[in-house]
C-alpha positions in Angstrom: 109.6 123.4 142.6 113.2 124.7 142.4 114.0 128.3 142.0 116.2 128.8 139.1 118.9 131.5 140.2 122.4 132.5 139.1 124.7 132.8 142.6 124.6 136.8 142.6 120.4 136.6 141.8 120.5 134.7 145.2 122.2 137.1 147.2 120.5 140.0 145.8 117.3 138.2 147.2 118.7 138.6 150.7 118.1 142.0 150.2 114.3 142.3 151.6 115.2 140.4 154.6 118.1 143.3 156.1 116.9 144.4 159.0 118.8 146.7 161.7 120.0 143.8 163.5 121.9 142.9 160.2 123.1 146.3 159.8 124.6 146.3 163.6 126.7 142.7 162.1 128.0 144.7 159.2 129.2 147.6 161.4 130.6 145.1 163.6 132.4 143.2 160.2 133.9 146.6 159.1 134.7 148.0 162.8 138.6 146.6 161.6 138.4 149.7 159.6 137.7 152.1 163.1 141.8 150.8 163.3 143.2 151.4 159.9 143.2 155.7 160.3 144.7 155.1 163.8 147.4 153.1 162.7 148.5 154.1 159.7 148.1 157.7 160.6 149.2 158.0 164.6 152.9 159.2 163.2 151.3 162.3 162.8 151.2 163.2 166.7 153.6 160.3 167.4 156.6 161.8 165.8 154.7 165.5 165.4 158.0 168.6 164.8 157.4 170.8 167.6 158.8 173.8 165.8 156.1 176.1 167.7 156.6 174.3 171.1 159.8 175.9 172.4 161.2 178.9 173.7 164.5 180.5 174.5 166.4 179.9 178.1 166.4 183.2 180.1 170.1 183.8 180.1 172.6 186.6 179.3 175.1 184.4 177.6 175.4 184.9 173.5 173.9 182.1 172.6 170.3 183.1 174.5 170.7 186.8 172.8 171.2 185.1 169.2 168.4 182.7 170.3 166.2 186.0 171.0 167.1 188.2 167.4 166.0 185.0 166.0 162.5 184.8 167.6 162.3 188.4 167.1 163.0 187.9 163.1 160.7 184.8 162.6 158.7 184.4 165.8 158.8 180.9 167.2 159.5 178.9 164.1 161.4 176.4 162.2 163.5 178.7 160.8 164.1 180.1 164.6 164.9 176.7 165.8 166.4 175.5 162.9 168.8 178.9 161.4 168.8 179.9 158.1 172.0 179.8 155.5 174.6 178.8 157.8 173.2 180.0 161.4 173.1 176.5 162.6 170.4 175.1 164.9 169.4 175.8 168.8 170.7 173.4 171.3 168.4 171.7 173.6 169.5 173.4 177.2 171.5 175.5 176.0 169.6 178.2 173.8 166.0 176.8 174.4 163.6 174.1 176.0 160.9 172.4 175.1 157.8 173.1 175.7 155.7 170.3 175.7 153.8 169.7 178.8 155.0 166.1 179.1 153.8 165.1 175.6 155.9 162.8 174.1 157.7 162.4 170.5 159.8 160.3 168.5 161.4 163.5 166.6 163.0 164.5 169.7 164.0 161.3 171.0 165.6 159.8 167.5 166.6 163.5 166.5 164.4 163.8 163.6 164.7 167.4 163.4 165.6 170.3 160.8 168.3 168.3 157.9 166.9 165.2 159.3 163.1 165.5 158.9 163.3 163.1 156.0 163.6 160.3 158.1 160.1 161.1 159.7 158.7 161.1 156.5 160.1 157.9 155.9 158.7 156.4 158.9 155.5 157.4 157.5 155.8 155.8 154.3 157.3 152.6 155.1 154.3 151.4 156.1 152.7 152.3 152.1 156.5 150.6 150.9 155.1 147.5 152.5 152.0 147.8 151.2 153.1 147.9 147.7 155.7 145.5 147.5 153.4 143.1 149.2 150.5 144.1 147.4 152.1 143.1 144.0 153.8 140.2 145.0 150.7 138.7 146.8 147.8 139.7 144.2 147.6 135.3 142.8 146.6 134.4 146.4 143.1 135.7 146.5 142.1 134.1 143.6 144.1 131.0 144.0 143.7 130.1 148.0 140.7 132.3 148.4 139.3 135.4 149.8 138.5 134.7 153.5 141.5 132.5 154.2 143.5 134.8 153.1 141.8 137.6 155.2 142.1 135.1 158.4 145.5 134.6 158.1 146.8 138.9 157.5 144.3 139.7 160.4 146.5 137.6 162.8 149.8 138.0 161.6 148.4 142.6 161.7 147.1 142.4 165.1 151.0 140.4 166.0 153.6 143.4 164.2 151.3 146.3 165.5 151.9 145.1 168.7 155.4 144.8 168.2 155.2 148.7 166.4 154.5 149.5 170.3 158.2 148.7 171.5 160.6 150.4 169.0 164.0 150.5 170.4 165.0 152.6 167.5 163.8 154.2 164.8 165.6 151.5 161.9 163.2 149.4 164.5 160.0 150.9 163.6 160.5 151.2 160.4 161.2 147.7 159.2 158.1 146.3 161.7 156.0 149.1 160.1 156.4 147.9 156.8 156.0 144.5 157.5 153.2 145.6 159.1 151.8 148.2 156.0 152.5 144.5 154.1 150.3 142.8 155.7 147.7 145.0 157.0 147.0 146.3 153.3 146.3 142.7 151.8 144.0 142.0 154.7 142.6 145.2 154.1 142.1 144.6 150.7 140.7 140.7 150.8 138.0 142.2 153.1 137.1 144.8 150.9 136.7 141.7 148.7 134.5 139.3 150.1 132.2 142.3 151.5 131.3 143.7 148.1 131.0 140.0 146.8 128.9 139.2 149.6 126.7 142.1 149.6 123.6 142.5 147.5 123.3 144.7 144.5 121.0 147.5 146.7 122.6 147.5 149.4 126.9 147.6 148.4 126.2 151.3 148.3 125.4 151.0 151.6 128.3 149.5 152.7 131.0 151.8 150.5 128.9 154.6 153.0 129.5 152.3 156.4 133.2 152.0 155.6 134.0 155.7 154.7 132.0 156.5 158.1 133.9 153.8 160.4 137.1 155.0 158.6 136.3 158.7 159.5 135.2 157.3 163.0 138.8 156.2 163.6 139.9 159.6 162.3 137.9 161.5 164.8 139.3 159.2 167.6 142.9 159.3 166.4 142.5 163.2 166.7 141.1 162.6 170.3 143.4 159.8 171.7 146.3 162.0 170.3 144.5 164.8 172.6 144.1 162.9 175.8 147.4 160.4 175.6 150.7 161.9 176.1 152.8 158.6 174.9 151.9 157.7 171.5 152.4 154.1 172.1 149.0 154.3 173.5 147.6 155.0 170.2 148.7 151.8 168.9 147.4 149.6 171.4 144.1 150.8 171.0 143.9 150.7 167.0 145.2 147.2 167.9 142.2 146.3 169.9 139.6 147.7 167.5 141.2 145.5 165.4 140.8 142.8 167.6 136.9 143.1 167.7 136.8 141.9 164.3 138.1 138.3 165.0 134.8 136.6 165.9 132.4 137.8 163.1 135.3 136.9 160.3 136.0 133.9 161.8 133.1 132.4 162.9 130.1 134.3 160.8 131.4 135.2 157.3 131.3 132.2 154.7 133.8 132.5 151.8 133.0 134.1 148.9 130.0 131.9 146.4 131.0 133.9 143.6 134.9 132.7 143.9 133.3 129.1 144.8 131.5 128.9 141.5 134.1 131.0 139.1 137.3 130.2 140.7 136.6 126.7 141.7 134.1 125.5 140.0 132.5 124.0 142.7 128.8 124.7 142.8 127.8 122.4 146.4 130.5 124.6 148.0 129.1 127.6 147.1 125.9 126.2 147.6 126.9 126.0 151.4 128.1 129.0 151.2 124.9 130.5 150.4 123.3 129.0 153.5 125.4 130.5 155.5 125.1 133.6 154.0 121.6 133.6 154.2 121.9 132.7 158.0 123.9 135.8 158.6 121.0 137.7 157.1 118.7 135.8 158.8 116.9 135.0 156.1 114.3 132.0 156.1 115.0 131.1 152.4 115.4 127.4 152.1 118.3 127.1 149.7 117.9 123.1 149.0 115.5 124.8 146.9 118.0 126.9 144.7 119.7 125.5 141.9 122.5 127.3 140.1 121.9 128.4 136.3 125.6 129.0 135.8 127.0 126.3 133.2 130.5 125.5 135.4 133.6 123.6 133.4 134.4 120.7 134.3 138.1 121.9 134.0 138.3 125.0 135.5 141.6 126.9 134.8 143.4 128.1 137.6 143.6 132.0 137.7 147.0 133.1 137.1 149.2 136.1 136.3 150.0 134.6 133.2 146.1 133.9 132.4 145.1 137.2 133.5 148.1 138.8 131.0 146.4 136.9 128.4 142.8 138.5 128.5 144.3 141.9 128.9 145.3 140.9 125.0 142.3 139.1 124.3 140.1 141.8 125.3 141.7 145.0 125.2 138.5 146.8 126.7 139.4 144.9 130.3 143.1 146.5 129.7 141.7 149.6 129.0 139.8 149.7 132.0 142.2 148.8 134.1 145.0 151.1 132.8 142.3 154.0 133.6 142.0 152.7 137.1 145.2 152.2 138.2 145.8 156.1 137.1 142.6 157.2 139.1 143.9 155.3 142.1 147.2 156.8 142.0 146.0 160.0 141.8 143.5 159.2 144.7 145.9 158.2 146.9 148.8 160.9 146.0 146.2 164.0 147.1 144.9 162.3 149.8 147.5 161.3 152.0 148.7 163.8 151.0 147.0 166.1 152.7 146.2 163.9 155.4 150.6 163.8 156.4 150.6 167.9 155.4 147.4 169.1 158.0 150.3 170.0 160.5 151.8 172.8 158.3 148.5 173.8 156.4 146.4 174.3 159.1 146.7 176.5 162.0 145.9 173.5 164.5 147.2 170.2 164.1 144.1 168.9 166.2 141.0 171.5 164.7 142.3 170.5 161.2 142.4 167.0 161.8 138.4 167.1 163.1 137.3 168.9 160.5 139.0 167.2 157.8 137.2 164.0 160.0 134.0 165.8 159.7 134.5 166.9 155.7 134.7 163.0 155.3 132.1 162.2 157.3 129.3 163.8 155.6 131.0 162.0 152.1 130.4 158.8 153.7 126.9 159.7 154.6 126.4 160.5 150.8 128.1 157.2 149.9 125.4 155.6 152.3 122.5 157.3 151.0 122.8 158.3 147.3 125.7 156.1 146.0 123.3 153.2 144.7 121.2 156.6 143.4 124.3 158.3 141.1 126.2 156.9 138.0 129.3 155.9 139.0 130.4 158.0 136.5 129.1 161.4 138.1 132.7 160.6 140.0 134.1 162.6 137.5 132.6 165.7 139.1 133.8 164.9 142.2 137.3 164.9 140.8 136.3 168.2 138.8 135.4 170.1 142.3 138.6 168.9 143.8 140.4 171.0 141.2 138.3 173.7 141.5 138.7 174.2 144.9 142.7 173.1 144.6 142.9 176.4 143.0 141.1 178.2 145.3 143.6 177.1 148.3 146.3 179.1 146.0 145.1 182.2 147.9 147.2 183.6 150.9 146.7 182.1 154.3 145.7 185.4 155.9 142.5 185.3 154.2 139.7 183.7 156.1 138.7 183.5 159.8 140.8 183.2 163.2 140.7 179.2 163.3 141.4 178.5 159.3 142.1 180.7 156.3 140.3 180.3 153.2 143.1 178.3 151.8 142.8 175.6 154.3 139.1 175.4 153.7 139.6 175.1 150.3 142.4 172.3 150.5 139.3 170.5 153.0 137.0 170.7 150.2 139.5 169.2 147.5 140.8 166.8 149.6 137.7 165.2 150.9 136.1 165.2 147.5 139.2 162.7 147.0 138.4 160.7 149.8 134.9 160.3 148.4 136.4 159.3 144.8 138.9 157.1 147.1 136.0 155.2 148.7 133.9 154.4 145.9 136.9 152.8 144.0 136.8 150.0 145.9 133.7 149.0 144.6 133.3 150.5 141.1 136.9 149.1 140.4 135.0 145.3 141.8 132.3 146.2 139.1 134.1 146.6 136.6 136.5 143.4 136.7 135.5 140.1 136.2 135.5 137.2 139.3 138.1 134.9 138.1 140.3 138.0 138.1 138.4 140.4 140.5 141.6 139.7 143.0 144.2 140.6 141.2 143.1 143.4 139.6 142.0 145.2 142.9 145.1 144.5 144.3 147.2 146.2 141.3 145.1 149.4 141.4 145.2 149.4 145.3 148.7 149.0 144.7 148.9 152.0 142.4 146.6 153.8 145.5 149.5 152.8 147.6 152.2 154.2 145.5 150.7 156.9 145.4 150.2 157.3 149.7 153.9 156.5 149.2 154.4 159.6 148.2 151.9 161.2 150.4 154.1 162.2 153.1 156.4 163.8 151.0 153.9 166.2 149.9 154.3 168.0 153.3 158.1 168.6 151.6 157.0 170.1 148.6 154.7 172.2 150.6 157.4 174.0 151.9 159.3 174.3 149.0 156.2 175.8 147.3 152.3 175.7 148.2 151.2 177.3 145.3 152.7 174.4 142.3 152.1 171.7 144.8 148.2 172.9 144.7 148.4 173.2 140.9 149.7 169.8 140.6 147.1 168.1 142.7 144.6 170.1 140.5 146.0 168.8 137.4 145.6 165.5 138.7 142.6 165.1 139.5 141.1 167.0 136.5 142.9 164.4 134.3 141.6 161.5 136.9 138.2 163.1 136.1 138.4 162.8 132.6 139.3 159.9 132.4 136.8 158.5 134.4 134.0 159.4 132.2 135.5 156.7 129.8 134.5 154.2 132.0 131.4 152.3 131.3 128.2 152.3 134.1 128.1 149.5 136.0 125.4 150.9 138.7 123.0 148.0 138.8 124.8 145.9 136.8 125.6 142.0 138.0 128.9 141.6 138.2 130.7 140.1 135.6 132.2 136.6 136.1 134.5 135.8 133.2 136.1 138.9 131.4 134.0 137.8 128.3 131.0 138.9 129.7 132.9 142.8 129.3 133.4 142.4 125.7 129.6 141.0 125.1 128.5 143.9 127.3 130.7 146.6 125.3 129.1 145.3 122.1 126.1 145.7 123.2 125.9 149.0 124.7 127.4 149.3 121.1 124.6 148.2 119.7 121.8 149.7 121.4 123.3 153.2 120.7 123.3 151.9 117.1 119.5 151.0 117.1 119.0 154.3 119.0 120.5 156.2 116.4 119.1 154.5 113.5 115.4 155.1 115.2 116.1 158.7 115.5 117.3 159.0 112.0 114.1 157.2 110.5 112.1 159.4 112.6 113.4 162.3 111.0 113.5 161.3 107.6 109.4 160.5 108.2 108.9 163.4 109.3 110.7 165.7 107.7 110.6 169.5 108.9 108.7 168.2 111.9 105.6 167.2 109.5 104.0 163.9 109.0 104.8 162.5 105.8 100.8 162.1 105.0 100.1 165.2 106.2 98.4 167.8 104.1 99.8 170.9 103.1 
């Protein structure tokens, strides 16, 4: 006799049959995201400002003695190397030399020093320029051509430009391959986040949020490492390029496309049918799915998903808008405070490298909460996430001579806040999935990724206003996220909830959460009225 399933029934069943041999595939499915810390972030060391590496040329001349009364003003410095007012800046050979111990940078070699620092910065964020631009130009195709075809294609053309990111001639060089590259990478990025949470069952996506936070921290921890042991930079880039190399064969040859955009999208119920099978063979399930057929009534006619048709529902059912409009705000804010911090580590911390490892470790144990208690929490108990962040944002006010010898209290503090972001940064990508419908579930997570991105855009100019002044950058990160907390507990519960296919299904749900907390609140009111001053009415006094 047929089972009688709906297509995300199906793959919850998969569920029992996970073993660890399934677990080691998914690893090896998300070990693309070892690569996305190593290159996104390697212009940290690549183009790192040496300001502490130099010292003055042992000569008699004037320049040497002006070099010296500067030293012994501000100790080795920016403000030594660079001069304040109208002192003018050391000269290479002539009042100083590096001190480097053959390390290599591009902020020496393209000049990117003292008035020209801005241009590192923007080096950092042209990668999040192409990112967003291509984000919002591109957010049709997932739900139009479909999610693993898309995936395919950015994988290729990622692994091709961060290749080419390895040969910059010049810096105008690197910066238009990089954001071609942040372009590309990013949709990829985001298409995979896709079809993993669609093909993932209920129990276990928490699971997966954790494996992807940890591989992303894993790439972290060796960014800080490869930075340590390679000299040239370029070396970096190769090896994020072969991490993401290891990902070709399981996402070419092992992941089906999405049944969920078969069925909704497409309307094709065989295909997604097929897809299943495969599916189930990747779990290595023994479920024999000629017996399965589909409850979902499919259209004959299915519309194509469009920008247009999506505009539409946000009118027709303003509670999708609404959640929307309060994602794209907590995305913003997620990515604004963390990379942040992540392109500011240099001049908050005492060591580029310790901060960088534990900052890797701080995110590390979130991801190991992600694995273990995300599928346990309300997704709304995010908000207290966001509410710790600002605590602790306030905290880091305090001077950085308070603490120990390898970090102050401040710099703790800023860990804290900042990997309580990262956490709240992780689990977007699959609350945001949960709360937006299949036929849209595309377009939606690439506008609020989008908004993350515009918000890393602005990331590495936070290590700008942190020298202009620490104290109201740290206030306005805290103000942030309290608001991003607050607004999250607007958002409805989705843990344990099926994903919705058509945005209707938000509006049926809506009315009847509604509802029950009507009926709830009409029970307790009859309850009281029968028993009035906590007697039964029949009682006698």
């Amino acid at each position: 006799m047929a089972a009688l399933l709906t297509t995300q029934d199906y793959i919850d069943t998969l569920a029992p049959d996970v073993s660890w041999r399934v677990i080691l595939k998914f690893i090896w499915i998300i070990t693309m995201r070892i690569s996305a810390p190593i290159l996104i972030l390697f212009t940290n060391f690549g183009g790192f400002l040496p300001y502490k590496q130099w010292r003055c040329l042992d000569s008699d001349n004037n320049n040497n003695t002006q070099c010296k009364l500067r030293v012994e003003r501000n100790g080795i410095s920016r403000d030594s190397f660079c001069g304040v007012e109208r002192e003018g800046r050391l000269l290479e050979g002539v009042d100083m030399e590096w001190q480097l111990d053959g390390r290599k940078t591009y902020a020496i070699d393209w000049d990117l020093l003292c008035e020209r620092e801005y241009l590192g910065t923007f080096i950092s964020s042209s990668f999040f320029i192409g990112a967003l631009v291509t984000l919002l130009f591109t957010s049709f195709l997932f739900d139009k051509y479909g999610r693993l075809r898309i995936v395919k294609i950015c994988q290729v053309l990622s692994i091709i430009l961060s290749l080419l990111m390895a040969f910059p001639p010049n810096i105008w060089y690197l910066i238009m391959v990089r954001c071609l590259f942040g372009g590309v990478f990013f949709v990829h990025n985001t298409g995979h986040h896709i079809l993993t949470v669609e093909l993932t069952p209920k129990s276990l996506k928490g699971m997966t949020m954790g494996l992807a936070m940890s591989t992303w921290t894993i790439g972290q921890f060796l960014l800080a490492l490869l930075a340590y042991l390679f000299k040239d930079w370029k070396l970096i880039i190769f090896t994020g390029t072969f991490f993401m190399c290891t990902n070709l064969y399981p996402v070419f040859f092992l992941l089906p496309e999405s049944p969920l955009y078969l069925l909704s999208n497409r309307g094709d119920k065989n295909a997604s049918k097929e897809a299943l099978a495969k599916l189930a063979r990747f779990f290595g399930s023994k479920h024999n799915f000629e017996t399965i057929t589909l409850t979902e009534n499919v259209e004959e006619d299915v519309k194509e998903s469009s920008i247009r048709e999506a505009i539409g529902d946000f009118k027709t059912y303003p509670i999708l808008f609404k959640h929307v409009a309060i994602l794209t705000f907590v995305w913003l804010k997620c990515g604004w405070v963390y990379y942040g911090f992540t392109f500011s580590w240099g001049q908050l911390g005492r060591d580029l490298y310790i901060s960088y490892v534990l900052n890797g470790c701080g995110e590390f144990i979130a991801g190991i909460t992600l694995f273990v208690y995300f599928e346990r929490l309300p997704r709304r108990s995010l908000a207290y996430f966001d509410f710790l962040a600002a605590i602790t944002l306030l905290i880091a006010i305090t001077p950085d001579t308070i603490g120990f010898s390898a970090i102050s209290l401040s710099q703790l503090a800023s860990l804290v806040g900042a990997v309580a972001s990262a956490l709240v940064f992780a689990a977007q990508f699959l609350w945001t999935q949960e709360l937006s419908p299949t036929i849209h579930r595309g377009k939606i997570l690439c506008l609020c990724t989008s908004s993350g991105r515009m918000g890393a855009l602005l990331g590495p100019q936070a290590s700008l206003l942190f020298a202009w002044n620490k104290a109201a950058t740290l206030i306005i990160f805290a103000a942030v996220a309290l608001i991003s907390g607050l607004l999250t507990l607007l958002l409805p519960e989705t843990r344990g909830d099926t994903m919705p296919s058509q945005p209707s299904e938000l509006f049926s749900r809506s009315g009847q959460v509604k509802a029950m907390k009507e009926q709830k609140l009409k029970a307790r009111n009859e309850t009281e009225f029968e028993k009035p001053h906590g007697r039964p009415v029949n009682s006698v006094v």
